[in-house]
C-alpha positions in Angstrom: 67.1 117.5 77.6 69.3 115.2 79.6 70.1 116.1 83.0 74.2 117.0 82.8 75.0 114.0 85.6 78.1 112.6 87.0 77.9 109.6 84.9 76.5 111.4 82.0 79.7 113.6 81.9 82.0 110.5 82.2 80.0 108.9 79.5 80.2 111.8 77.0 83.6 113.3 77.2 83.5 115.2 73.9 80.3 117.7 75.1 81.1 121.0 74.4 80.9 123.5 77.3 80.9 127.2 77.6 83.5 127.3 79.7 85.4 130.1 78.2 81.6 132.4 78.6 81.3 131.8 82.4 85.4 133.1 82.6 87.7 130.2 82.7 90.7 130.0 80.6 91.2 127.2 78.3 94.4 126.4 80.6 91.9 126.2 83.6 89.5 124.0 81.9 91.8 121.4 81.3 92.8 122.0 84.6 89.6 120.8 86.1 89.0 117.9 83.7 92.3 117.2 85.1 91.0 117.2 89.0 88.1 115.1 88.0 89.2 112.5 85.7 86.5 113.4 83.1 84.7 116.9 81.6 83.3 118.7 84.6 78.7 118.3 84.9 77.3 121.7 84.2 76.6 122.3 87.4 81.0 121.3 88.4 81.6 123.6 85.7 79.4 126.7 87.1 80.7 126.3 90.8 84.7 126.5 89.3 84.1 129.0 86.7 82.4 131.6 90.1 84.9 130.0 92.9 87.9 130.2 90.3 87.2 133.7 89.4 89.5 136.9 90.2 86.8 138.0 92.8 86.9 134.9 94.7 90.0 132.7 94.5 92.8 136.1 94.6 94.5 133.9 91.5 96.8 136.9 90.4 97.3 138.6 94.3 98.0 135.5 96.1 101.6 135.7 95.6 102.2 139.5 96.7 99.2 138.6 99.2 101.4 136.0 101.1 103.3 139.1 102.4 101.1 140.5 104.9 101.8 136.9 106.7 105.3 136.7 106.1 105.8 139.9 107.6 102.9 140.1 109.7 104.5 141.6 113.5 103.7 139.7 116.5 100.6 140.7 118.0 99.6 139.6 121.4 96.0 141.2 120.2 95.8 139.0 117.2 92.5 135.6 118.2 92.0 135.0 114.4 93.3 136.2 111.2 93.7 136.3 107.3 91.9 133.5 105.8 88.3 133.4 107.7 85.6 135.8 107.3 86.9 138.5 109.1 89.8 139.1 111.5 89.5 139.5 115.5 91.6 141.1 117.8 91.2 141.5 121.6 90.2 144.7 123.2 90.7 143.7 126.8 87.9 142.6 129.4 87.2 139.3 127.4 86.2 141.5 124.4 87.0 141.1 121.3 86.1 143.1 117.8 85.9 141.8 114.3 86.3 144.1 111.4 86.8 144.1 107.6 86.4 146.2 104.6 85.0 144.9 101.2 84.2 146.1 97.7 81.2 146.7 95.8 82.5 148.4 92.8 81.3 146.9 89.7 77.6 146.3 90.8 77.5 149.8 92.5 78.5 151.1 88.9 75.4 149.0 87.3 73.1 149.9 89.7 74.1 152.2 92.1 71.3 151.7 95.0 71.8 147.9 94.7 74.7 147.7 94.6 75.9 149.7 97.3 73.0 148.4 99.4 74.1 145.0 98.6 77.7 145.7 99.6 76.4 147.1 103.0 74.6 143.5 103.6 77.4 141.0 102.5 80.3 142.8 104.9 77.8 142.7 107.9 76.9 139.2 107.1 80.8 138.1 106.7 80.7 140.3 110.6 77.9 138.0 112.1 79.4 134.6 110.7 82.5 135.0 112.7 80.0 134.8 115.8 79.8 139.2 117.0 77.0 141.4 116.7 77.9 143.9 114.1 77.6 147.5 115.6 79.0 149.9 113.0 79.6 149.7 109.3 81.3 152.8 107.5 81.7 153.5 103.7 84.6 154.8 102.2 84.2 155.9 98.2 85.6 156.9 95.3 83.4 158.5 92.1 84.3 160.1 89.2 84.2 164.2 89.0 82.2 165.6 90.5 80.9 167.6 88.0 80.6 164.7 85.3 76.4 163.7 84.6 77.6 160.2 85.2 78.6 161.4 89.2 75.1 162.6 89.2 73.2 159.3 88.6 76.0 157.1 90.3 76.4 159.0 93.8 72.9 159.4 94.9 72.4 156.0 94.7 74.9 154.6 96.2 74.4 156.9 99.1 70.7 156.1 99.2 71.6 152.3 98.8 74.6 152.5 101.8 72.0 154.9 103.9 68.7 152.8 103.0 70.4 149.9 104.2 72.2 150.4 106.8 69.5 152.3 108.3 66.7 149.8 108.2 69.6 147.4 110.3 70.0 149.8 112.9 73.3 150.3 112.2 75.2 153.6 113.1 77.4 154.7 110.0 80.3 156.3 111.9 82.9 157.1 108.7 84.6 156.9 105.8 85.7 158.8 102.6 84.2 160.4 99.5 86.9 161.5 97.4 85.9 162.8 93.4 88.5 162.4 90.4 87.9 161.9 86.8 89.9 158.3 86.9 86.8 156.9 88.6 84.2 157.8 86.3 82.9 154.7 85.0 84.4 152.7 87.8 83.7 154.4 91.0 85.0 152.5 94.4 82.5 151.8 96.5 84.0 149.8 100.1 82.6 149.0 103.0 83.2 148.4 106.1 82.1 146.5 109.5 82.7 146.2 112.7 81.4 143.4 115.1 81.4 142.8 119.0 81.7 139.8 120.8 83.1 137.7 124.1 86.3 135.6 123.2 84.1 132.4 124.1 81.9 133.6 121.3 83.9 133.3 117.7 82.7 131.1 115.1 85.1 129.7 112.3 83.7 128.6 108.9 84.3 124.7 108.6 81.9 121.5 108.4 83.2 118.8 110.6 81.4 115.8 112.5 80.5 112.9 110.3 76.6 112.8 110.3 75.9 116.6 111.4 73.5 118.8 109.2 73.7 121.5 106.9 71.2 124.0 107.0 70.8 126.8 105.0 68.5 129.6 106.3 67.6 132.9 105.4 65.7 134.1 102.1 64.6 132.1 99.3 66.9 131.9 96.3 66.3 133.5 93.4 67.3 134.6 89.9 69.5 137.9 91.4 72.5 138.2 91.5 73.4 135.1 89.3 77.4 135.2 88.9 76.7 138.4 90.7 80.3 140.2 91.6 82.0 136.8 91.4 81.8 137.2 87.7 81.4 141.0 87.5 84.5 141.9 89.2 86.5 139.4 87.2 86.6 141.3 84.1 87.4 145.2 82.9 84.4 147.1 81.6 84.4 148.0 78.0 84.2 151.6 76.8 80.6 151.1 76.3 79.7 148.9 80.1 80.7 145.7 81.2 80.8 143.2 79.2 78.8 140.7 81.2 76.0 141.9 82.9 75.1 139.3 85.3 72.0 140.4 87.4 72.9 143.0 90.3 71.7 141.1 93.9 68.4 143.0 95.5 68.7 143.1 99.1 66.2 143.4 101.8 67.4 144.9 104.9 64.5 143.6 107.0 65.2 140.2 106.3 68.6 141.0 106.9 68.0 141.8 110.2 65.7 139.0 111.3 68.7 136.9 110.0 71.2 139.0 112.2 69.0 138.3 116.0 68.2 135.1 114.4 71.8 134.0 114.2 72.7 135.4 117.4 70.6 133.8 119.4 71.4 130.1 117.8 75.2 131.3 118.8 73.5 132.0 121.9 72.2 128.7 122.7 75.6 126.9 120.9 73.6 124.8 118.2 76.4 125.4 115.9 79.5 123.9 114.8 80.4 126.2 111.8 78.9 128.8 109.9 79.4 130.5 106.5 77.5 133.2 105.1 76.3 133.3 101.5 77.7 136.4 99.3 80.1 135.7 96.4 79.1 132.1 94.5 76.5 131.6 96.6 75.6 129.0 97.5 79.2 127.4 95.5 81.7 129.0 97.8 79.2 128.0 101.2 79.5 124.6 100.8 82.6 124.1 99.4 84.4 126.4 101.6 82.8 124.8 104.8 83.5 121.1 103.3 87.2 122.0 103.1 87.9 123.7 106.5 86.0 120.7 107.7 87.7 117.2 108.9 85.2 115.3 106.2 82.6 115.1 103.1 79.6 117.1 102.7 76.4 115.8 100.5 73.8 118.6 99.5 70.3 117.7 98.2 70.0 121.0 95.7 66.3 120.3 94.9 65.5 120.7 98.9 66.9 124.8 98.7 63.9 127.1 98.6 63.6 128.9 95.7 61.8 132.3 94.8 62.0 131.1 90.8 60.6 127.6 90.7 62.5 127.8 86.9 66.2 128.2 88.1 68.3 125.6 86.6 70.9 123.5 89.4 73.6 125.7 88.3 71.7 129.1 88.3 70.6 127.9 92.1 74.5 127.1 92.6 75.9 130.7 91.4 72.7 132.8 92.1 74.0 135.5 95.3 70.9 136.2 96.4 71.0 137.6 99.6 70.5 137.4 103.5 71.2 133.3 103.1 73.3 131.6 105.6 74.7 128.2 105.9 75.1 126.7 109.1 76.4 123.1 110.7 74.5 121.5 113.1 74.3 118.6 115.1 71.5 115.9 115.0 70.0 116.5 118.2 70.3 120.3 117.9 68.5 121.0 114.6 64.9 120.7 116.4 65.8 124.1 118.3 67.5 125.4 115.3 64.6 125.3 113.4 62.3 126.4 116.4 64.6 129.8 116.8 64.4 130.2 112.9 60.4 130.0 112.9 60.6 132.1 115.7 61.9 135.0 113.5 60.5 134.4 110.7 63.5 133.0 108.5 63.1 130.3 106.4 65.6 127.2 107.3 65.9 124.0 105.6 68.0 121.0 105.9 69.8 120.7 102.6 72.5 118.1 103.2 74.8 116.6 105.9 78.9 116.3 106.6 79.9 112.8 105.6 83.1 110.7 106.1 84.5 111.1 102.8 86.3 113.5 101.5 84.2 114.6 98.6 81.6 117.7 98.5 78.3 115.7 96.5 75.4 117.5 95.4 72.3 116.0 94.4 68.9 116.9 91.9 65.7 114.9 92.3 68.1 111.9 93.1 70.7 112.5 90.4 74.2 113.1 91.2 75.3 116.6 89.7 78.6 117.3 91.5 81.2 114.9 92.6 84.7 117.0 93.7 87.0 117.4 96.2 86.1 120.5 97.7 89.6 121.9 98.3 90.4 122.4 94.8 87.0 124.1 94.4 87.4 126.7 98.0 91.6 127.1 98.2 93.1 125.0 95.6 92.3 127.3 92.5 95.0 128.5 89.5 97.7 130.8 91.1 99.3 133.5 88.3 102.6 135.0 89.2 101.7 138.0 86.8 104.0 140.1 84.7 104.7 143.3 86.0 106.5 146.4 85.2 107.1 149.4 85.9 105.1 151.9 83.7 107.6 153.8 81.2 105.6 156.8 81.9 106.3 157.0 86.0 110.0 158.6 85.7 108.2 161.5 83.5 105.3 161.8 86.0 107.8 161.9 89.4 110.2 164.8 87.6 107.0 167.0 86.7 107.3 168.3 90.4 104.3 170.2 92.1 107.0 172.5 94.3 107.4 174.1 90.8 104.1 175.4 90.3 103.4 179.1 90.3 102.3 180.0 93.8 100.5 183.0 95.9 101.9 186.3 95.3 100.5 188.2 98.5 98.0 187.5 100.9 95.1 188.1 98.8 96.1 185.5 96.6 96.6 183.4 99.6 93.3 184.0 100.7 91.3 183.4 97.7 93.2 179.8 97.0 92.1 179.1 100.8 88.4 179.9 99.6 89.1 177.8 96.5 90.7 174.9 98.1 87.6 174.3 101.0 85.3 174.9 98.8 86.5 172.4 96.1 84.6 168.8 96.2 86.8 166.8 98.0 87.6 169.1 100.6 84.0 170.6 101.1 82.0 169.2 103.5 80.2 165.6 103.0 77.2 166.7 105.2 74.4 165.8 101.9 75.9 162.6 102.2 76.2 161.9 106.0 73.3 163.2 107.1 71.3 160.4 105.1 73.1 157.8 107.6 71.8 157.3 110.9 74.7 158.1 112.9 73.8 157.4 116.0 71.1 154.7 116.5 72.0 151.9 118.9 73.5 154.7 121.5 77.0 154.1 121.9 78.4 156.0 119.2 80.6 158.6 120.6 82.3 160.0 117.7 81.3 160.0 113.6 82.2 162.0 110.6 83.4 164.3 109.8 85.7 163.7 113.3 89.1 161.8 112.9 87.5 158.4 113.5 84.6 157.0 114.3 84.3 155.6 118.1 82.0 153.0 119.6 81.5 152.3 123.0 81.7 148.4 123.6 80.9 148.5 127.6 78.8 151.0 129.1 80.3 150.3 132.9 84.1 150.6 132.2 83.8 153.1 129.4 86.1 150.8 126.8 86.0 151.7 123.1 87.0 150.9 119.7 88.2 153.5 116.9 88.1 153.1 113.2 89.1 155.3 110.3 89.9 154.6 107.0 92.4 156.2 104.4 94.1 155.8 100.9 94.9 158.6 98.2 94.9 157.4 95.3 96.9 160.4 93.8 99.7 159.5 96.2 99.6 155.9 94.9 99.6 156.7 91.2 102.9 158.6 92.3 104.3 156.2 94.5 102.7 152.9 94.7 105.4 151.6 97.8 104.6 154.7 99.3 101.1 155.6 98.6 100.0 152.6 99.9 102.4 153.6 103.7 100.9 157.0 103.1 97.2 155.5 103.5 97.9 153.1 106.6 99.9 156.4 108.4 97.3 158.4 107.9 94.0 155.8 109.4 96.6 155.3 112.2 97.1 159.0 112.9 93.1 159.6 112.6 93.0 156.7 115.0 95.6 158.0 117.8 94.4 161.0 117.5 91.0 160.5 118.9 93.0 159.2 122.1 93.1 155.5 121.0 95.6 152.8 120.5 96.1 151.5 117.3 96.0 147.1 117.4 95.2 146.3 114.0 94.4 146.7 110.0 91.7 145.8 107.3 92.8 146.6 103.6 90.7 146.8 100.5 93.4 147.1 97.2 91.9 148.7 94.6 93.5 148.4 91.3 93.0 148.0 87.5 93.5 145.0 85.3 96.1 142.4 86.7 96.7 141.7 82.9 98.3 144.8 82.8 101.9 144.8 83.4 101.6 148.2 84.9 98.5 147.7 86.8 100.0 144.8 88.3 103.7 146.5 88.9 101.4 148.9 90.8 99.3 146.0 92.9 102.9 144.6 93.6 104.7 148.1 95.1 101.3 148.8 97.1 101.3 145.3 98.8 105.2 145.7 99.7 104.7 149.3 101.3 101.7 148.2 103.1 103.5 144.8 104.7 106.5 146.9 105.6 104.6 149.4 107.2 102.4 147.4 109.0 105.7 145.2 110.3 107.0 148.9 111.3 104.5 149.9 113.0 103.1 146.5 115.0 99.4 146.4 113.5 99.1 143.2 111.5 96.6 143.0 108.5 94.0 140.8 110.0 91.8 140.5 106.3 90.5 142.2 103.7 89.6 142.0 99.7 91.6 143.1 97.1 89.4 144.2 93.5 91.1 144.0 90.6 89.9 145.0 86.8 88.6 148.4 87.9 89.6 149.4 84.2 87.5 151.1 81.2 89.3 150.0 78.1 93.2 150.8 78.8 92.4 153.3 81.2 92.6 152.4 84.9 91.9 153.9 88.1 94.4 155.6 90.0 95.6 152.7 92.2 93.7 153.2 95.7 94.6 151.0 98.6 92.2 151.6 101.3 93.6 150.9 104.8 91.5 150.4 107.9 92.5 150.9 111.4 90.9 150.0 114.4 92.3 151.2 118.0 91.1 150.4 121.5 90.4 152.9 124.0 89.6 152.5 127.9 87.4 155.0 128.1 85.4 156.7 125.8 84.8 159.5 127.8 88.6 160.5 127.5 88.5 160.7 123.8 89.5 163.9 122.3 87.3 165.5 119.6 88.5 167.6 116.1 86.6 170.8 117.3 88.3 174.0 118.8 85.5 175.1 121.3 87.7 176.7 124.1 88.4 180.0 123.5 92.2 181.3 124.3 93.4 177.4 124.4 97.3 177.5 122.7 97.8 175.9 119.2 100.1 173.5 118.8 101.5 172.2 115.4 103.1 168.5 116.2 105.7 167.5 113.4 107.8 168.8 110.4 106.8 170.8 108.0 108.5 171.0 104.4 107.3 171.8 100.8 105.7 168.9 99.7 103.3 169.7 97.3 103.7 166.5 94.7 99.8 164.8 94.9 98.6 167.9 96.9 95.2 169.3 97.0 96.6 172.3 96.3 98.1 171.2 92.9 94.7 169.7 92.2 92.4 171.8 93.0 94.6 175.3 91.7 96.5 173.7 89.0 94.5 170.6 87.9 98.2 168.8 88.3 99.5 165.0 89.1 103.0 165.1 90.0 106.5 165.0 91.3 106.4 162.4 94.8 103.8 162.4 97.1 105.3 163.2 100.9 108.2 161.3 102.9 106.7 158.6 105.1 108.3 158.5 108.6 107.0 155.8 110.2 108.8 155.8 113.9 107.8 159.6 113.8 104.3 158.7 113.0 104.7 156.1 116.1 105.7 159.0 118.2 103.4 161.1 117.3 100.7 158.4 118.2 102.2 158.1 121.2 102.0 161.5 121.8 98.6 162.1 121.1 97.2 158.8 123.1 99.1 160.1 126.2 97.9 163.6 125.7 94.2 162.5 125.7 94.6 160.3 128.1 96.0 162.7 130.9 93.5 165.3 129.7 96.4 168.1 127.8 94.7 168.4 124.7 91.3 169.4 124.2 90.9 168.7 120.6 93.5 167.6 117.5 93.2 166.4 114.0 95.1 165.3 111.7 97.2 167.0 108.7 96.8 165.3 105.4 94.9 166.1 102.4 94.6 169.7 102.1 97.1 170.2 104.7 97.2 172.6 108.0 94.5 175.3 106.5 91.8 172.4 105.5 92.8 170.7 109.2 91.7 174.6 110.7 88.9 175.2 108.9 86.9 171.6 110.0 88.7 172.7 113.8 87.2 176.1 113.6 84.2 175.2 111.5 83.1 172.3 114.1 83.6 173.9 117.1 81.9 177.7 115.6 85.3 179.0 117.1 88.7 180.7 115.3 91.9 180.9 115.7 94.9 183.8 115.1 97.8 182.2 113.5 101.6 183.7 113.6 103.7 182.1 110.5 106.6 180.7 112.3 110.3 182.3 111.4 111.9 180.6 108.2 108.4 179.2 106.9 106.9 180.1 104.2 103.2 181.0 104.8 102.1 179.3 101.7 103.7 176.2 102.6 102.7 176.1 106.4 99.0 176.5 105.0 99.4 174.0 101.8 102.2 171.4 102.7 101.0 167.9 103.3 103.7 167.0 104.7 102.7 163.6 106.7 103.5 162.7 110.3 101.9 166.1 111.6 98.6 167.2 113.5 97.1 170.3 115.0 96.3 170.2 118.6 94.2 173.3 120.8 96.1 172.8 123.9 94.3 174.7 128.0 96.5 177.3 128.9 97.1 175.7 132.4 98.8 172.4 130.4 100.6 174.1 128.3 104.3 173.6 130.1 103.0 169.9 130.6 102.2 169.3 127.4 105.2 170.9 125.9 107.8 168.6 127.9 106.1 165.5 127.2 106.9 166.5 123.6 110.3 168.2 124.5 111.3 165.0 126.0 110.1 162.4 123.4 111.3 164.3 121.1 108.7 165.5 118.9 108.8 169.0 117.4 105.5 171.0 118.6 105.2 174.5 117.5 102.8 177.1 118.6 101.3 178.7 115.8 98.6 180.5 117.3 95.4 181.0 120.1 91.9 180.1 119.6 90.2 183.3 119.2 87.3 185.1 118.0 85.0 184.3 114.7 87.9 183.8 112.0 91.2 182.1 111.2 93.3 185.1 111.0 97.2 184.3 109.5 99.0 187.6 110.7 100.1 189.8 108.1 98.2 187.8 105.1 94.7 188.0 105.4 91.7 187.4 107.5 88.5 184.8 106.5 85.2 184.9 108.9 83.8 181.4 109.6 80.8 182.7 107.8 82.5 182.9 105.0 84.1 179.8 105.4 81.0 178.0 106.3 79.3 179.2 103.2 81.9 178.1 101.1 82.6 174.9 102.3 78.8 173.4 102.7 77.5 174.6 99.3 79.8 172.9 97.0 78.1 169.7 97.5 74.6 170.6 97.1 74.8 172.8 94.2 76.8 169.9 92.6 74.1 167.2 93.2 71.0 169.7 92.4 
């Protein structure tokens, strides 16, 4: 067989290729014969059809994308944003933290350890590249019931792949989400998230430039995994029967992983590079390309030099596989001696592939033979942009007028009581302790808070006592409600989990979550969620600083609810001022911060007693939830509050039983005049949270709110061995501890 050359494919321009099997359009086919003056090489056409794909080149979310720049707030925090591999604020102290969330949904759905495991190792990767030591990943996820066999074989192993992973890195897993509905099964959401420390001195950007330097790629051999991996798998909706394509999943090995993460760090160390790019989606494709066009020049690859697992893999299975734990790296001349000394030093393979010339063409070489001859820009950035059609599904009106307020309620306070029991007990508000007590929570030693708390906290300097905070958030019942708001809904909520561990929100990571962008609806949805999240985050000063979006998350015409997935990270001086979840103090005040009203539409309650979707999910006040941050930073801060939490799925009686339930402590409650006890115990009415308050701060801590305006109500004492609501009905902790750690576990025997 004739090698598919450069001159070969200008010689033959009638070839027939299967363009339309690795994804392209027949639109974007012509497009690229366009670009290069001839039919693409086989190996031209495989590094389009992976860099041109939904998963890598955002072709249908660019345009609603563009927002979170347009109306991105200033931020004096902000040292890089949207477009590398992760964002990276300052902290303070010459700090700074990188963070981003990713998705692994379509491989975690093939093969659930691999997939997740996979996921874990690409986001920490994209971490190092920017130049930080990744010290905390987190994992929120979405499966289908929880009672559906499917759930069964899916859950376990992704937990065992995010736990067996992360783990053998050394990695503390310090939060997330697992949230069970019936829209997921067959395409269960599977994010994750990292978070990375470094000086300022020490960021890392992902370009090639100096004419002459040399491209090393280092890290494992290259195999037959992973080929198209999620670059083609997460293009495309899954059939009622699987996916149509099933590219192999990528196998990762953690230990190599983590010989490539000291390896790397101690080459930033000793500055021998001048850009880096890790290799996840496309490989080896979007390394290269992406590199040559952030770079000032050319880049020429020798493809026959990349070590290889599968002496068999063709130049364009080497150019798609997504193998894993491989990074690319430019390097000087008279700095790849060391290079390579530090890299046989840990035991990862490196190997000069190619160098940066002075054109400005990316060419790639076999055995001699030129395979690839394009500008690299159209390959990376320059891809097919669709401004999709979208509209709003005729079904929404007749989903927003069936409201949840009109749903039969309680009738006394036995009925009360037994749709408490039902409610904490029920799978997504029962307690996640099978799954997080596979995670190491707590290995590297400055972890100072993890789930099930409000956020997870990291200490970043052991002598001042400065911290980060992360949480993330998104309903996707809210969002199938509401997109615009759904989508404020999910950033209010990580920033109120945030603040209310005592720390300042800076900054936000988003992973968008939708189904098929060829759906008018779907995409009407996509649109909506990327407008409430850019005019929340304007509102409330925390720009989006990255993220991913996945698309196609579809099974025939069915798609998942739309789940945006907002991440917040917040800095904190001291760690040792943070304020926990759990009421431990007995006789402290309780303080309710916010208004409460019946809103019921997307509610826990509605699910979990009435199996119902609908009316409008709560009002989003976003200078309320300001204040309320505000509120709560100042409060831990001067030591007022000795624990708080957040109201929001499940409202103020899930928010008292993880109180109560943490701290083996519980509290007496007094309904307050005019409110309905149903609806002070079920609302989820946003812009709230529960606070246990010393009796000796009490007046304090009630004219800092007095002044600022913010309504706090006492509703009650910490007290005894159950929450108590006067006058309705009485539940021990026992019971409630029974309840709400068994659902889990009997599920998943």
């Amino acid at each position: 067989m004739t090698l598919d050359t450069v001159k070969y494919a200008s010689d033959t321009p009638d070839v027939e290729q299967p363009w339309a099997e690795l994804g392209l359009k027949n639109d974007e086919y012509d497009r690229i014969r366009e670009i290069l003056g001839r039919r693409p090489t086989g190996a031209e056409l495989a590094m389009y059809s992976v860099m041109w794909s939904e998963h890598c080149s955002y072709k249908s979310s660019k345009v609603h994308l563009k927002q979170f720049g347009e109306k991105a707030p200033e931020s004096d925090a902000m040292l890089v944003g949207i477009g590398e591999n992760a964002g990276v604020v300052d902290i303070g102290q010459g700090y700074a933290v990188t963070f981003k969330v990713e998705s692994h949904n379509h491989p975690s759905y093939i093969e659930p350890y691999q997939g997740a495991a996979t996921g874990i190792g690409g986001i920490v990767r994209d971490i190092l590249a920017m130049g930080a030591r990744p010290v905390a990943v987190m994992d929120p996820l979405r499966f289908g019931a929880a009672d559906h066999p499917d759930t069964r074989r899916v859950l376990p192993g992704v937990v065992a792949g995010i736990g067996g992973y992360g783990n053998c890195l050394g990695l503390p897993n310090i939060g997330g989400e697992v949230v069970f509905d019936s829209c997921y099964q067959g395409n269960p959401l599977v994010n994750a998230l990292c978070v990375g420390v470094m000086r300022h001195e020490d960021i890392h950007l992902a370009k090639a430039s100096g004419t002459g330097n040399k491209v090393i790629l280092y890290g494992a051999r290259t195999g037959g995994d992973g080929i198209g991996g999620v670059s083609v798998l997460a293009s495309e909706t899954f059939d009622e029967t699987g996916p149509a394509k099933r590219p192999a999943v990528q196998v990762g090995d953690p230990f190599q992983e983590k010989l490539l993460i000291e390896c790397t760090l101690e080459v930033f160390k000793e500055d021998l590079v001048v850009g880096i790019q890790d290799l996840g989606g496309a490989g080896l494709s979007c390394a290269t390309s992406e590199l040559a066009s952030a770079g000032s020049g050319g880049m020429r690859v020798e493809l026959d030099t990349v070590p290889l697992r599968d002496s068999t893999l063709s130049p364009e299975e080497i150019l798609m596989s997504e193998s894993q734990e491989r990074m690319c790296a430019v390097v000087e001349p008279d700095k790849v001696g060391r290079f390579l000394e530090i890299c046989e030093k840990w035991d990862v393979i490196a190997t000069v592939i190619g160098e940066v010339t002075d054109g400005d063409r990316l060419e790639i070489y076999w055995h001699g033979e030129q395979i690839v001859d394009v500008p690299p820009r159209t390959v990376a950035h320059e891809g097919p942009v669709y401004n999709r059609p979208y509209a709003r599904p005729e079904w929404q009106d007749a989903l927003q007028a069936d409201d949840a307020n009109a749903l039969p309620r309680p009738k006394d306070g036995d009925e009360l009581r037994e749709q408490v029991l039902r409610l904490v007990g029920s799978p997504n508000q029962a307690s996640k302790a099978w799954i997080t007590d596979q995670y190491d929570r707590y290995v590297l030693g400055n972890t100072v808070l993890a789930q099930p708390e409000d956020s997870g906290m990291i200490r970043v300097d052991e002598e001042t006592g400065l911290g980060v905070a992360v949480a993330t958030d998104g309903n996707g019942r809210y969002a199938k409600l509401d997109p615009y708001t759904g989508a404020q809904l999910a950033l209010a909520e990580s920033y109120r989990n945030v603040a209310a561990t005592g720390a300042k929100p800076l900054a936000v990571t988003d992973c968008l979550n939708f189904g098929s962008p060829e759906d008018p609806g779907a995409m009407w949805q996509f649109a909506e969620a990327c407008r409430g999240l850019a005019d929340a985050c304007q509102t409330l000063g925390t720009p989006v600083t990255g993220g991913n979006v996945s698309l196609y998350n579809q099974t025939g015409d069915t798609a998942i609810h739309p789940t945006p997935v907002v991440g917040v990270l917040g800095v904190i001086d001291d760690v040792d001022r943070r304020t926990p979840m759990a009421f431990a103090e007995e006789g402290q005040m309780l303080y309710l911060l916010g208004d409460t009203r019946e809103e019921l539409g997307g509610s826990a309650w509605s699910q979990v007693i009435h199996d119902h979707l609908g009316g409008l999910p709560p009002k989003v006040d976003l200078e309320r939830e300001r204040l309320l941050a505000e509120i709560l930073i100042s409060a831990s801060r001067d030591g007022m509050v000795d624990a708080a939490h957040d109201l929001s799925d499940g409202g103020l009686v899930q928010a008292l039983t993880e109180s109560c339930l943490r701290g083996g402590r519980g509290a007496r409650l007094v309904v307050p005049d005019g409110l309905d006890p149903f609806v002070l115990l079920f609302s989820e009415s946003a812009g709230r949270a529960i606070v246990s308050v010393p009796r000796s701060e009490e007046l304090r801590f009630t004219d800092m709110c007095g002044a600022r305006g913010l309504p706090a109500t006492r509703i009650g004492v910490v007290d005894g061995d159950a929450i108590e609501v006067q006058g309705q009905f009485s539940l021990s902790l026992a019971e409630l501890r029974e309840v709400h750690e068994a659902a889990i576990p009997a599920l998943l025997a």
